[in-house]
N, C-alpha and C positions, 0 to 999 in steps of 0.2 A: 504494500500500500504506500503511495507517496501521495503529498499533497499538490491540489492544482487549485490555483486561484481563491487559495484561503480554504476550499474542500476539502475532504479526503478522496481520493479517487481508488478504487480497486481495481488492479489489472488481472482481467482475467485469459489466461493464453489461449491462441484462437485454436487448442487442438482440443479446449473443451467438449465434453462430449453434450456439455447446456447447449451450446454456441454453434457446437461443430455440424449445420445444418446442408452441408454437402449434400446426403443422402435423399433430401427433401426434392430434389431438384430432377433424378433417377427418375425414367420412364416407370410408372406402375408395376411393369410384370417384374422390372427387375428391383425393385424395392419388394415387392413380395418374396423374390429370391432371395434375396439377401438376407430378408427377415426369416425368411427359413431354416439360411444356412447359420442364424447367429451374429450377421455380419452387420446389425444393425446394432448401434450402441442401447445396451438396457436389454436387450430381448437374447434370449435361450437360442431359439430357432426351431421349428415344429420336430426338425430332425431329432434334435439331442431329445427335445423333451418326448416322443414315440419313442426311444431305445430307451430311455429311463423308467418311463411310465410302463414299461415292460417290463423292467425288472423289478418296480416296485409294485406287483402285485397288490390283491384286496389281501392277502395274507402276509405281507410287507409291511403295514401303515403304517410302522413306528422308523421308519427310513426318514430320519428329523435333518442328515446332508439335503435330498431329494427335494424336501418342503420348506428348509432353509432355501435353497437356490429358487423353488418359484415364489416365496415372499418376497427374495429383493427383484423379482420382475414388475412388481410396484411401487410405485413413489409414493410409498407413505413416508410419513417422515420418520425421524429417527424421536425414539424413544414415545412413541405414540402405536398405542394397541388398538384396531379398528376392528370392534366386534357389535356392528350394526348394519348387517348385513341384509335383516330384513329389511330397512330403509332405504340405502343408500350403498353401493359396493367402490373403491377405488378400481381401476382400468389398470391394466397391464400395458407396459409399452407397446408391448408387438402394435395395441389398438391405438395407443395415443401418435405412434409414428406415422400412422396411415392416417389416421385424422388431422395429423400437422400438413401429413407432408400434401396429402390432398385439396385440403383448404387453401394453403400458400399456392400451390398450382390453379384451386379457380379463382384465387381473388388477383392473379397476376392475367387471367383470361378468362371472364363472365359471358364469352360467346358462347352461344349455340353449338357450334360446332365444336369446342372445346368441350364443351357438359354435355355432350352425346354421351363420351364412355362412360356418365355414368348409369346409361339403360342398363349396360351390360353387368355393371357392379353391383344395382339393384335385384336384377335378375338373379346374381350368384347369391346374393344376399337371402332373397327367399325361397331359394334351391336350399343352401342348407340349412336353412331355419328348420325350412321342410322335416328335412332327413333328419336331423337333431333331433325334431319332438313326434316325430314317427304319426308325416302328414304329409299330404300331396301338396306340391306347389302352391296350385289353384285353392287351397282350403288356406292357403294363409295370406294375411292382409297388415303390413307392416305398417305401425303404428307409431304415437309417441308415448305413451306408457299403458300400464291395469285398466287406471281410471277411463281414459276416453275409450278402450276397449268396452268398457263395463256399461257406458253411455249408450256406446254403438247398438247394443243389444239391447238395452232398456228402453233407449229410443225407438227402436224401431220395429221391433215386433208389433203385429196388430193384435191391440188387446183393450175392454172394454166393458160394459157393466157385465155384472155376472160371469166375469172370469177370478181366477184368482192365481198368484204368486205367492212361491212358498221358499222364504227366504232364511236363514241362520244370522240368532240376534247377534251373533261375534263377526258376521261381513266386517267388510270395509264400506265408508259410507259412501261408496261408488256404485257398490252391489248392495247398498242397504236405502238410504237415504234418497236415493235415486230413485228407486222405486217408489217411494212415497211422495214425492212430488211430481210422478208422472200420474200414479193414482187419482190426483187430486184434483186434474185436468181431465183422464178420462173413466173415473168412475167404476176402477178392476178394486179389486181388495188386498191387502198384504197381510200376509200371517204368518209370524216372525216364531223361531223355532227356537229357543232355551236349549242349552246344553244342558241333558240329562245330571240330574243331582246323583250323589253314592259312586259304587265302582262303575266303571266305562271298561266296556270292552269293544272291540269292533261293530258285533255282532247284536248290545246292546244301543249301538248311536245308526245302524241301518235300519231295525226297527221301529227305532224312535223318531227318523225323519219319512219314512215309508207309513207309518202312521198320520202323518199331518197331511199326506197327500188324500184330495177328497176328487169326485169326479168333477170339479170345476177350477181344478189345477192344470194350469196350461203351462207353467214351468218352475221347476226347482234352482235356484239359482244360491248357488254357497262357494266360500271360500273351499280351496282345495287343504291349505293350512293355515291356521288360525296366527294372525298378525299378534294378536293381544294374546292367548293365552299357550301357543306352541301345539295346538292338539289339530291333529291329523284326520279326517273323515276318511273313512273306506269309501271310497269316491268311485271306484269302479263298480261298487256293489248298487250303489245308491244310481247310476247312470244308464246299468244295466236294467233294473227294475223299472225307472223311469221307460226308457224306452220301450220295457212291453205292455205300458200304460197308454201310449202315444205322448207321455210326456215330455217338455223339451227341457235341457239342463243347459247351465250355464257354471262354469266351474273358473273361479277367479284363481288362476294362477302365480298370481303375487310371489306364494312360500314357496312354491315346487319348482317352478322353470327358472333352471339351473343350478338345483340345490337335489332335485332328486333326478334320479334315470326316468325319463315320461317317454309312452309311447299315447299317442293322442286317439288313433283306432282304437287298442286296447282297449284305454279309459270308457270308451266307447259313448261322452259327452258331444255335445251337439256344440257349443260355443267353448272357449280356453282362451285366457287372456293374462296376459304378463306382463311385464316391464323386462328390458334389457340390461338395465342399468341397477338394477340389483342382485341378486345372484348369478348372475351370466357376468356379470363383469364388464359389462359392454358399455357402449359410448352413452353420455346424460342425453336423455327423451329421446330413449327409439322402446317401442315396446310390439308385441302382435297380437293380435285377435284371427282365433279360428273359426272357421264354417265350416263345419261337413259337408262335406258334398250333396247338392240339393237342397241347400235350408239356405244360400245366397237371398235365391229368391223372396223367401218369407220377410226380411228383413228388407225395412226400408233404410235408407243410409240417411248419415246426418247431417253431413256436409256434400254437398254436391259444387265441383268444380270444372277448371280444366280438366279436360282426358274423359268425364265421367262415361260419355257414348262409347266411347269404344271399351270403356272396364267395366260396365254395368251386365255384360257375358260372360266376364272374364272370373265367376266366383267371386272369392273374396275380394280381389282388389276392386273391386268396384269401393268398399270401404278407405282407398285411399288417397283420393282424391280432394283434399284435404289443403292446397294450395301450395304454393314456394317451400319447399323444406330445404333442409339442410343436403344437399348431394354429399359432401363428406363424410358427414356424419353416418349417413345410411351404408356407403361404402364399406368405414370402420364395423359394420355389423359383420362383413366375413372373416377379419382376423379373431373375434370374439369367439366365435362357433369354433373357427378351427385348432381355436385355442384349446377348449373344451375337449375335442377331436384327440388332440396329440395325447391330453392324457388319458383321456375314457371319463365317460359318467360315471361308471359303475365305479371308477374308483375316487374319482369328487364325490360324490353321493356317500362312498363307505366311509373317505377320510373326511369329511365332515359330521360322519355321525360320529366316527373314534373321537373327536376334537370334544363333540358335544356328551360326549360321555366322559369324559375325562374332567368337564366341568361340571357336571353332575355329581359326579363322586366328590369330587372336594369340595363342591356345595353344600353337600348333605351334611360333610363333619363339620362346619361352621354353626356352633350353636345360635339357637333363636331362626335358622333356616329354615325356610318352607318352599319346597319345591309344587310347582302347579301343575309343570307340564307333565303327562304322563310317562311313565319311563316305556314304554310297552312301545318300540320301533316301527309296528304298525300304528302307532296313533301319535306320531313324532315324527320332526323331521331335523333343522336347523335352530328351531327357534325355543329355547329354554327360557321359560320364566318362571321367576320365583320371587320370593318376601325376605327381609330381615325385620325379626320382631321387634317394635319399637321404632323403626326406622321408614318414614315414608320415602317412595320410593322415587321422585324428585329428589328428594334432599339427599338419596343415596348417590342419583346417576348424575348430579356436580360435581359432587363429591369424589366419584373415581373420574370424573375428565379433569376437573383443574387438579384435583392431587395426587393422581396418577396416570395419567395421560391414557385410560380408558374411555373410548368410543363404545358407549350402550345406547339404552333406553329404556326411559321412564314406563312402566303396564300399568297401564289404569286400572283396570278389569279386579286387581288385588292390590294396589298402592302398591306395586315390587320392582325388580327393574326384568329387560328382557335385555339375556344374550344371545345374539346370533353371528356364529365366528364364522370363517371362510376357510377356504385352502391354504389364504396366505397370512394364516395364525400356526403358529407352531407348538410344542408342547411348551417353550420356554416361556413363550405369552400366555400360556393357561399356569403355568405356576405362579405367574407374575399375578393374573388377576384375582386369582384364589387367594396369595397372599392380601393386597391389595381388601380383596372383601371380608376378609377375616378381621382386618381394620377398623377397618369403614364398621362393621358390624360391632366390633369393642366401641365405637365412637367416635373414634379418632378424624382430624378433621372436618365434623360435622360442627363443630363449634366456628370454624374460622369462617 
């Protein structure tokens, strides 16, 4: 550091890899190569991490080299633990390199001709979206998060007196509240479904929403996992049933896309809505909304734009016509997916449960602890919530960000906080936060 002009000035060398924005400049295909091969500053390469992700099998997961090396493919910062993952997830370079370097390329050329290729990046975009959540092209409609997915549907179905919606009182207010203010316009009814009181098991909460269905249920519309309390619906049980009612379902994928393996046939739900930018990892506001095939039609869209005559055939996208979006930002959704790709669901999915069980256990021995979410794998997924007695759970989740550089959140639902860690938490940061709340829970820094 030398001074200039009475300032301090910092020199920083131009072989910085902040700075060193060479790469940005690289035709497309070969900035994807490069990020493949590793050769892009901050990113692995899909290569190393497919031979890695091979050898760290689902009977591996405590391989803490493996999950050390993709935490620092995030710019988190240092000494800061981000375990709010249902909220909010940080982006891996591979994705913020494609969305630099694409951005700089259309703000240096806004023509026509220049944002052609990104038909093509769009197209690849919902090619693997597709394959990812185990869905045909055509049934998927790329979005900007849950919410306007949750719209899409609520909007636009035709629905009217003497029909009825049968919803789950722990939605999100996209899939809750939404409903109630379209009611109120045209005169359908909402009948909101309580989580069963005493033990829950699977086979007890498909009964229990199979019973609220009457024959003037025209759709079931619930979270796949609960934001507020961490509890998991047998969701294919309840979509299967539905459908041999003729009833349509609507499953808010918030908790699961990208935190659990989905196959969207399987599930066998009619509508599937998500955000990209939390569990997937992916760039801020891209999300998707699914149509089965054949149910386009039933839905009227909400926004109607450019493009809408020629996408109003095209299945789902007829829902994305939705005006000027970001073209980079959509691009960045195929390094997201192939991110995912290189190491498997199946083993995101396991090593986020190992993660989330590992805060479990050391939850439990923290006296005055109350855990909510069920431990039962079938009725869990990412998202752990629980209580410290005496401590509301505001005054806990300040409490570990400014005194310990934990990223949580406040659960209403029981005054407790909710953790939901990622891939790029390691056992070091569950030791850290265990200690951390065994603190917090004696008192400590709750006065400051």
């Amino acid at each position: 550091m030398k001074k200039k002009g009475g300032r301090a000035e910092i020199k920083i060398e131009k072989s910085s890899p902040i700075l060193d924005m060479g790469h940005w400049m690289l035709p497309r295909r070969e900035l994807l190569k490069r990020m493949a091969e590793g050769l892009v500053a901050g990113t692995l390469g899909t290569k190393w991490l497919n031979l890695s992700a091979q050898e760290n099998s689902e009977a591996n997961l405590e391989n803490e080299p493996f999950w050390e090396q993709i935490k620092k493919q995030f710019p988190i910062r240092p000494n800061l633990i981000m375990m709010n993952s249902a909220n909010l997830c940080p982006t891996h370079y591979g994705v913020l390199e494609t969305l630099f370097g694409l951005t700089r390329n259309l703000e240096g050329d806004v023509s026509f001709q220049n944002r052609a290729k990104f038909r093509e990046e769009k197209a690849n975009a919902r090619s693997l979206l597709a394959q990812y959540v185990g869905a045909d092209p055509e049934e998927i409609a790329i979005i900007r998060n849950t919410s306007e997915g949750n719209n899409i549907i609520v909007n636009g179905l035709e629905l009217g007196k003497g029909d009825e919606v049968v919803i789950w009182d722990e939605n999100h207010p996209s899939n809750y509240a939404a409903w109630d203010v379209r009611a109120r316009r045209q005169g359908f009814s909402v009948k909101k479904v309580p989580t069963p009181e005493g033990p829950i098991t699977p086979e007890n909460l498909r009964r229990h929403f199979i019973g609220a269905l009457t024959p003037s249920t025209r759709i079931l519309a619930v979270s796949h996992v609960s934001n507020v309390s961490g509890l998991t619906l047998p969701i294919k049980a309840l979509c299967l049933e539905c459908r041999s009612r003729e009833i349509l379902t609507l499953v808010d994928g918030a908790q699961s896309l990208g935190a659990l393996s989905l196959d969207l046939h399987d599930m066998a739900c009619d509508f599937y809505t998500g955000s990209l930018h939390k569990w997937p990892m992916g760039p801020k506001e891209t999300g998707l909304v699914y149509v089965r095939h054949g149910l386009a039609e039933r839905v009227w869209p909400s926004l109607v734009s450019v493009g809408y005559e020629a996408a109003e055939t095209q299945g789902a996208q007829k829902f994305e016509t939705l005006g000027q979006r970001s073209d980079p930002t959509i691009a960045a959704i195929g390094p997201t997916i192939e991110f995912h790709n290189a190491i498997s669901k199946s083993i995101i999915e396991a090593r986020l449960r190992f993660i989330v069980q590992r805060l479990r256990d050391g939850i439990s021995l923290i006296p005055g602890a109350s855990i909510l979410t069920p431990p039962d794998p079938s009725m869990s997924a990412g998202v752990l919530v629980f209580s410290l007695s005496g401590i509301g759970g505001r005054q806990a989740f300040e409490a570990l960000y400014h005194g310990y550089g934990i990223a949580a959140a406040p659960a209403g639902i029981n005054d407790g906080i909710r953790l939901s860690p990622h891939i790029f938490n390691t056992t070091s940061d569950v030791e850290l936060v265990l200690s951390a709340l065994t603190e917090v829970a004696a008192g400590k820094l709750l006065s400051n």
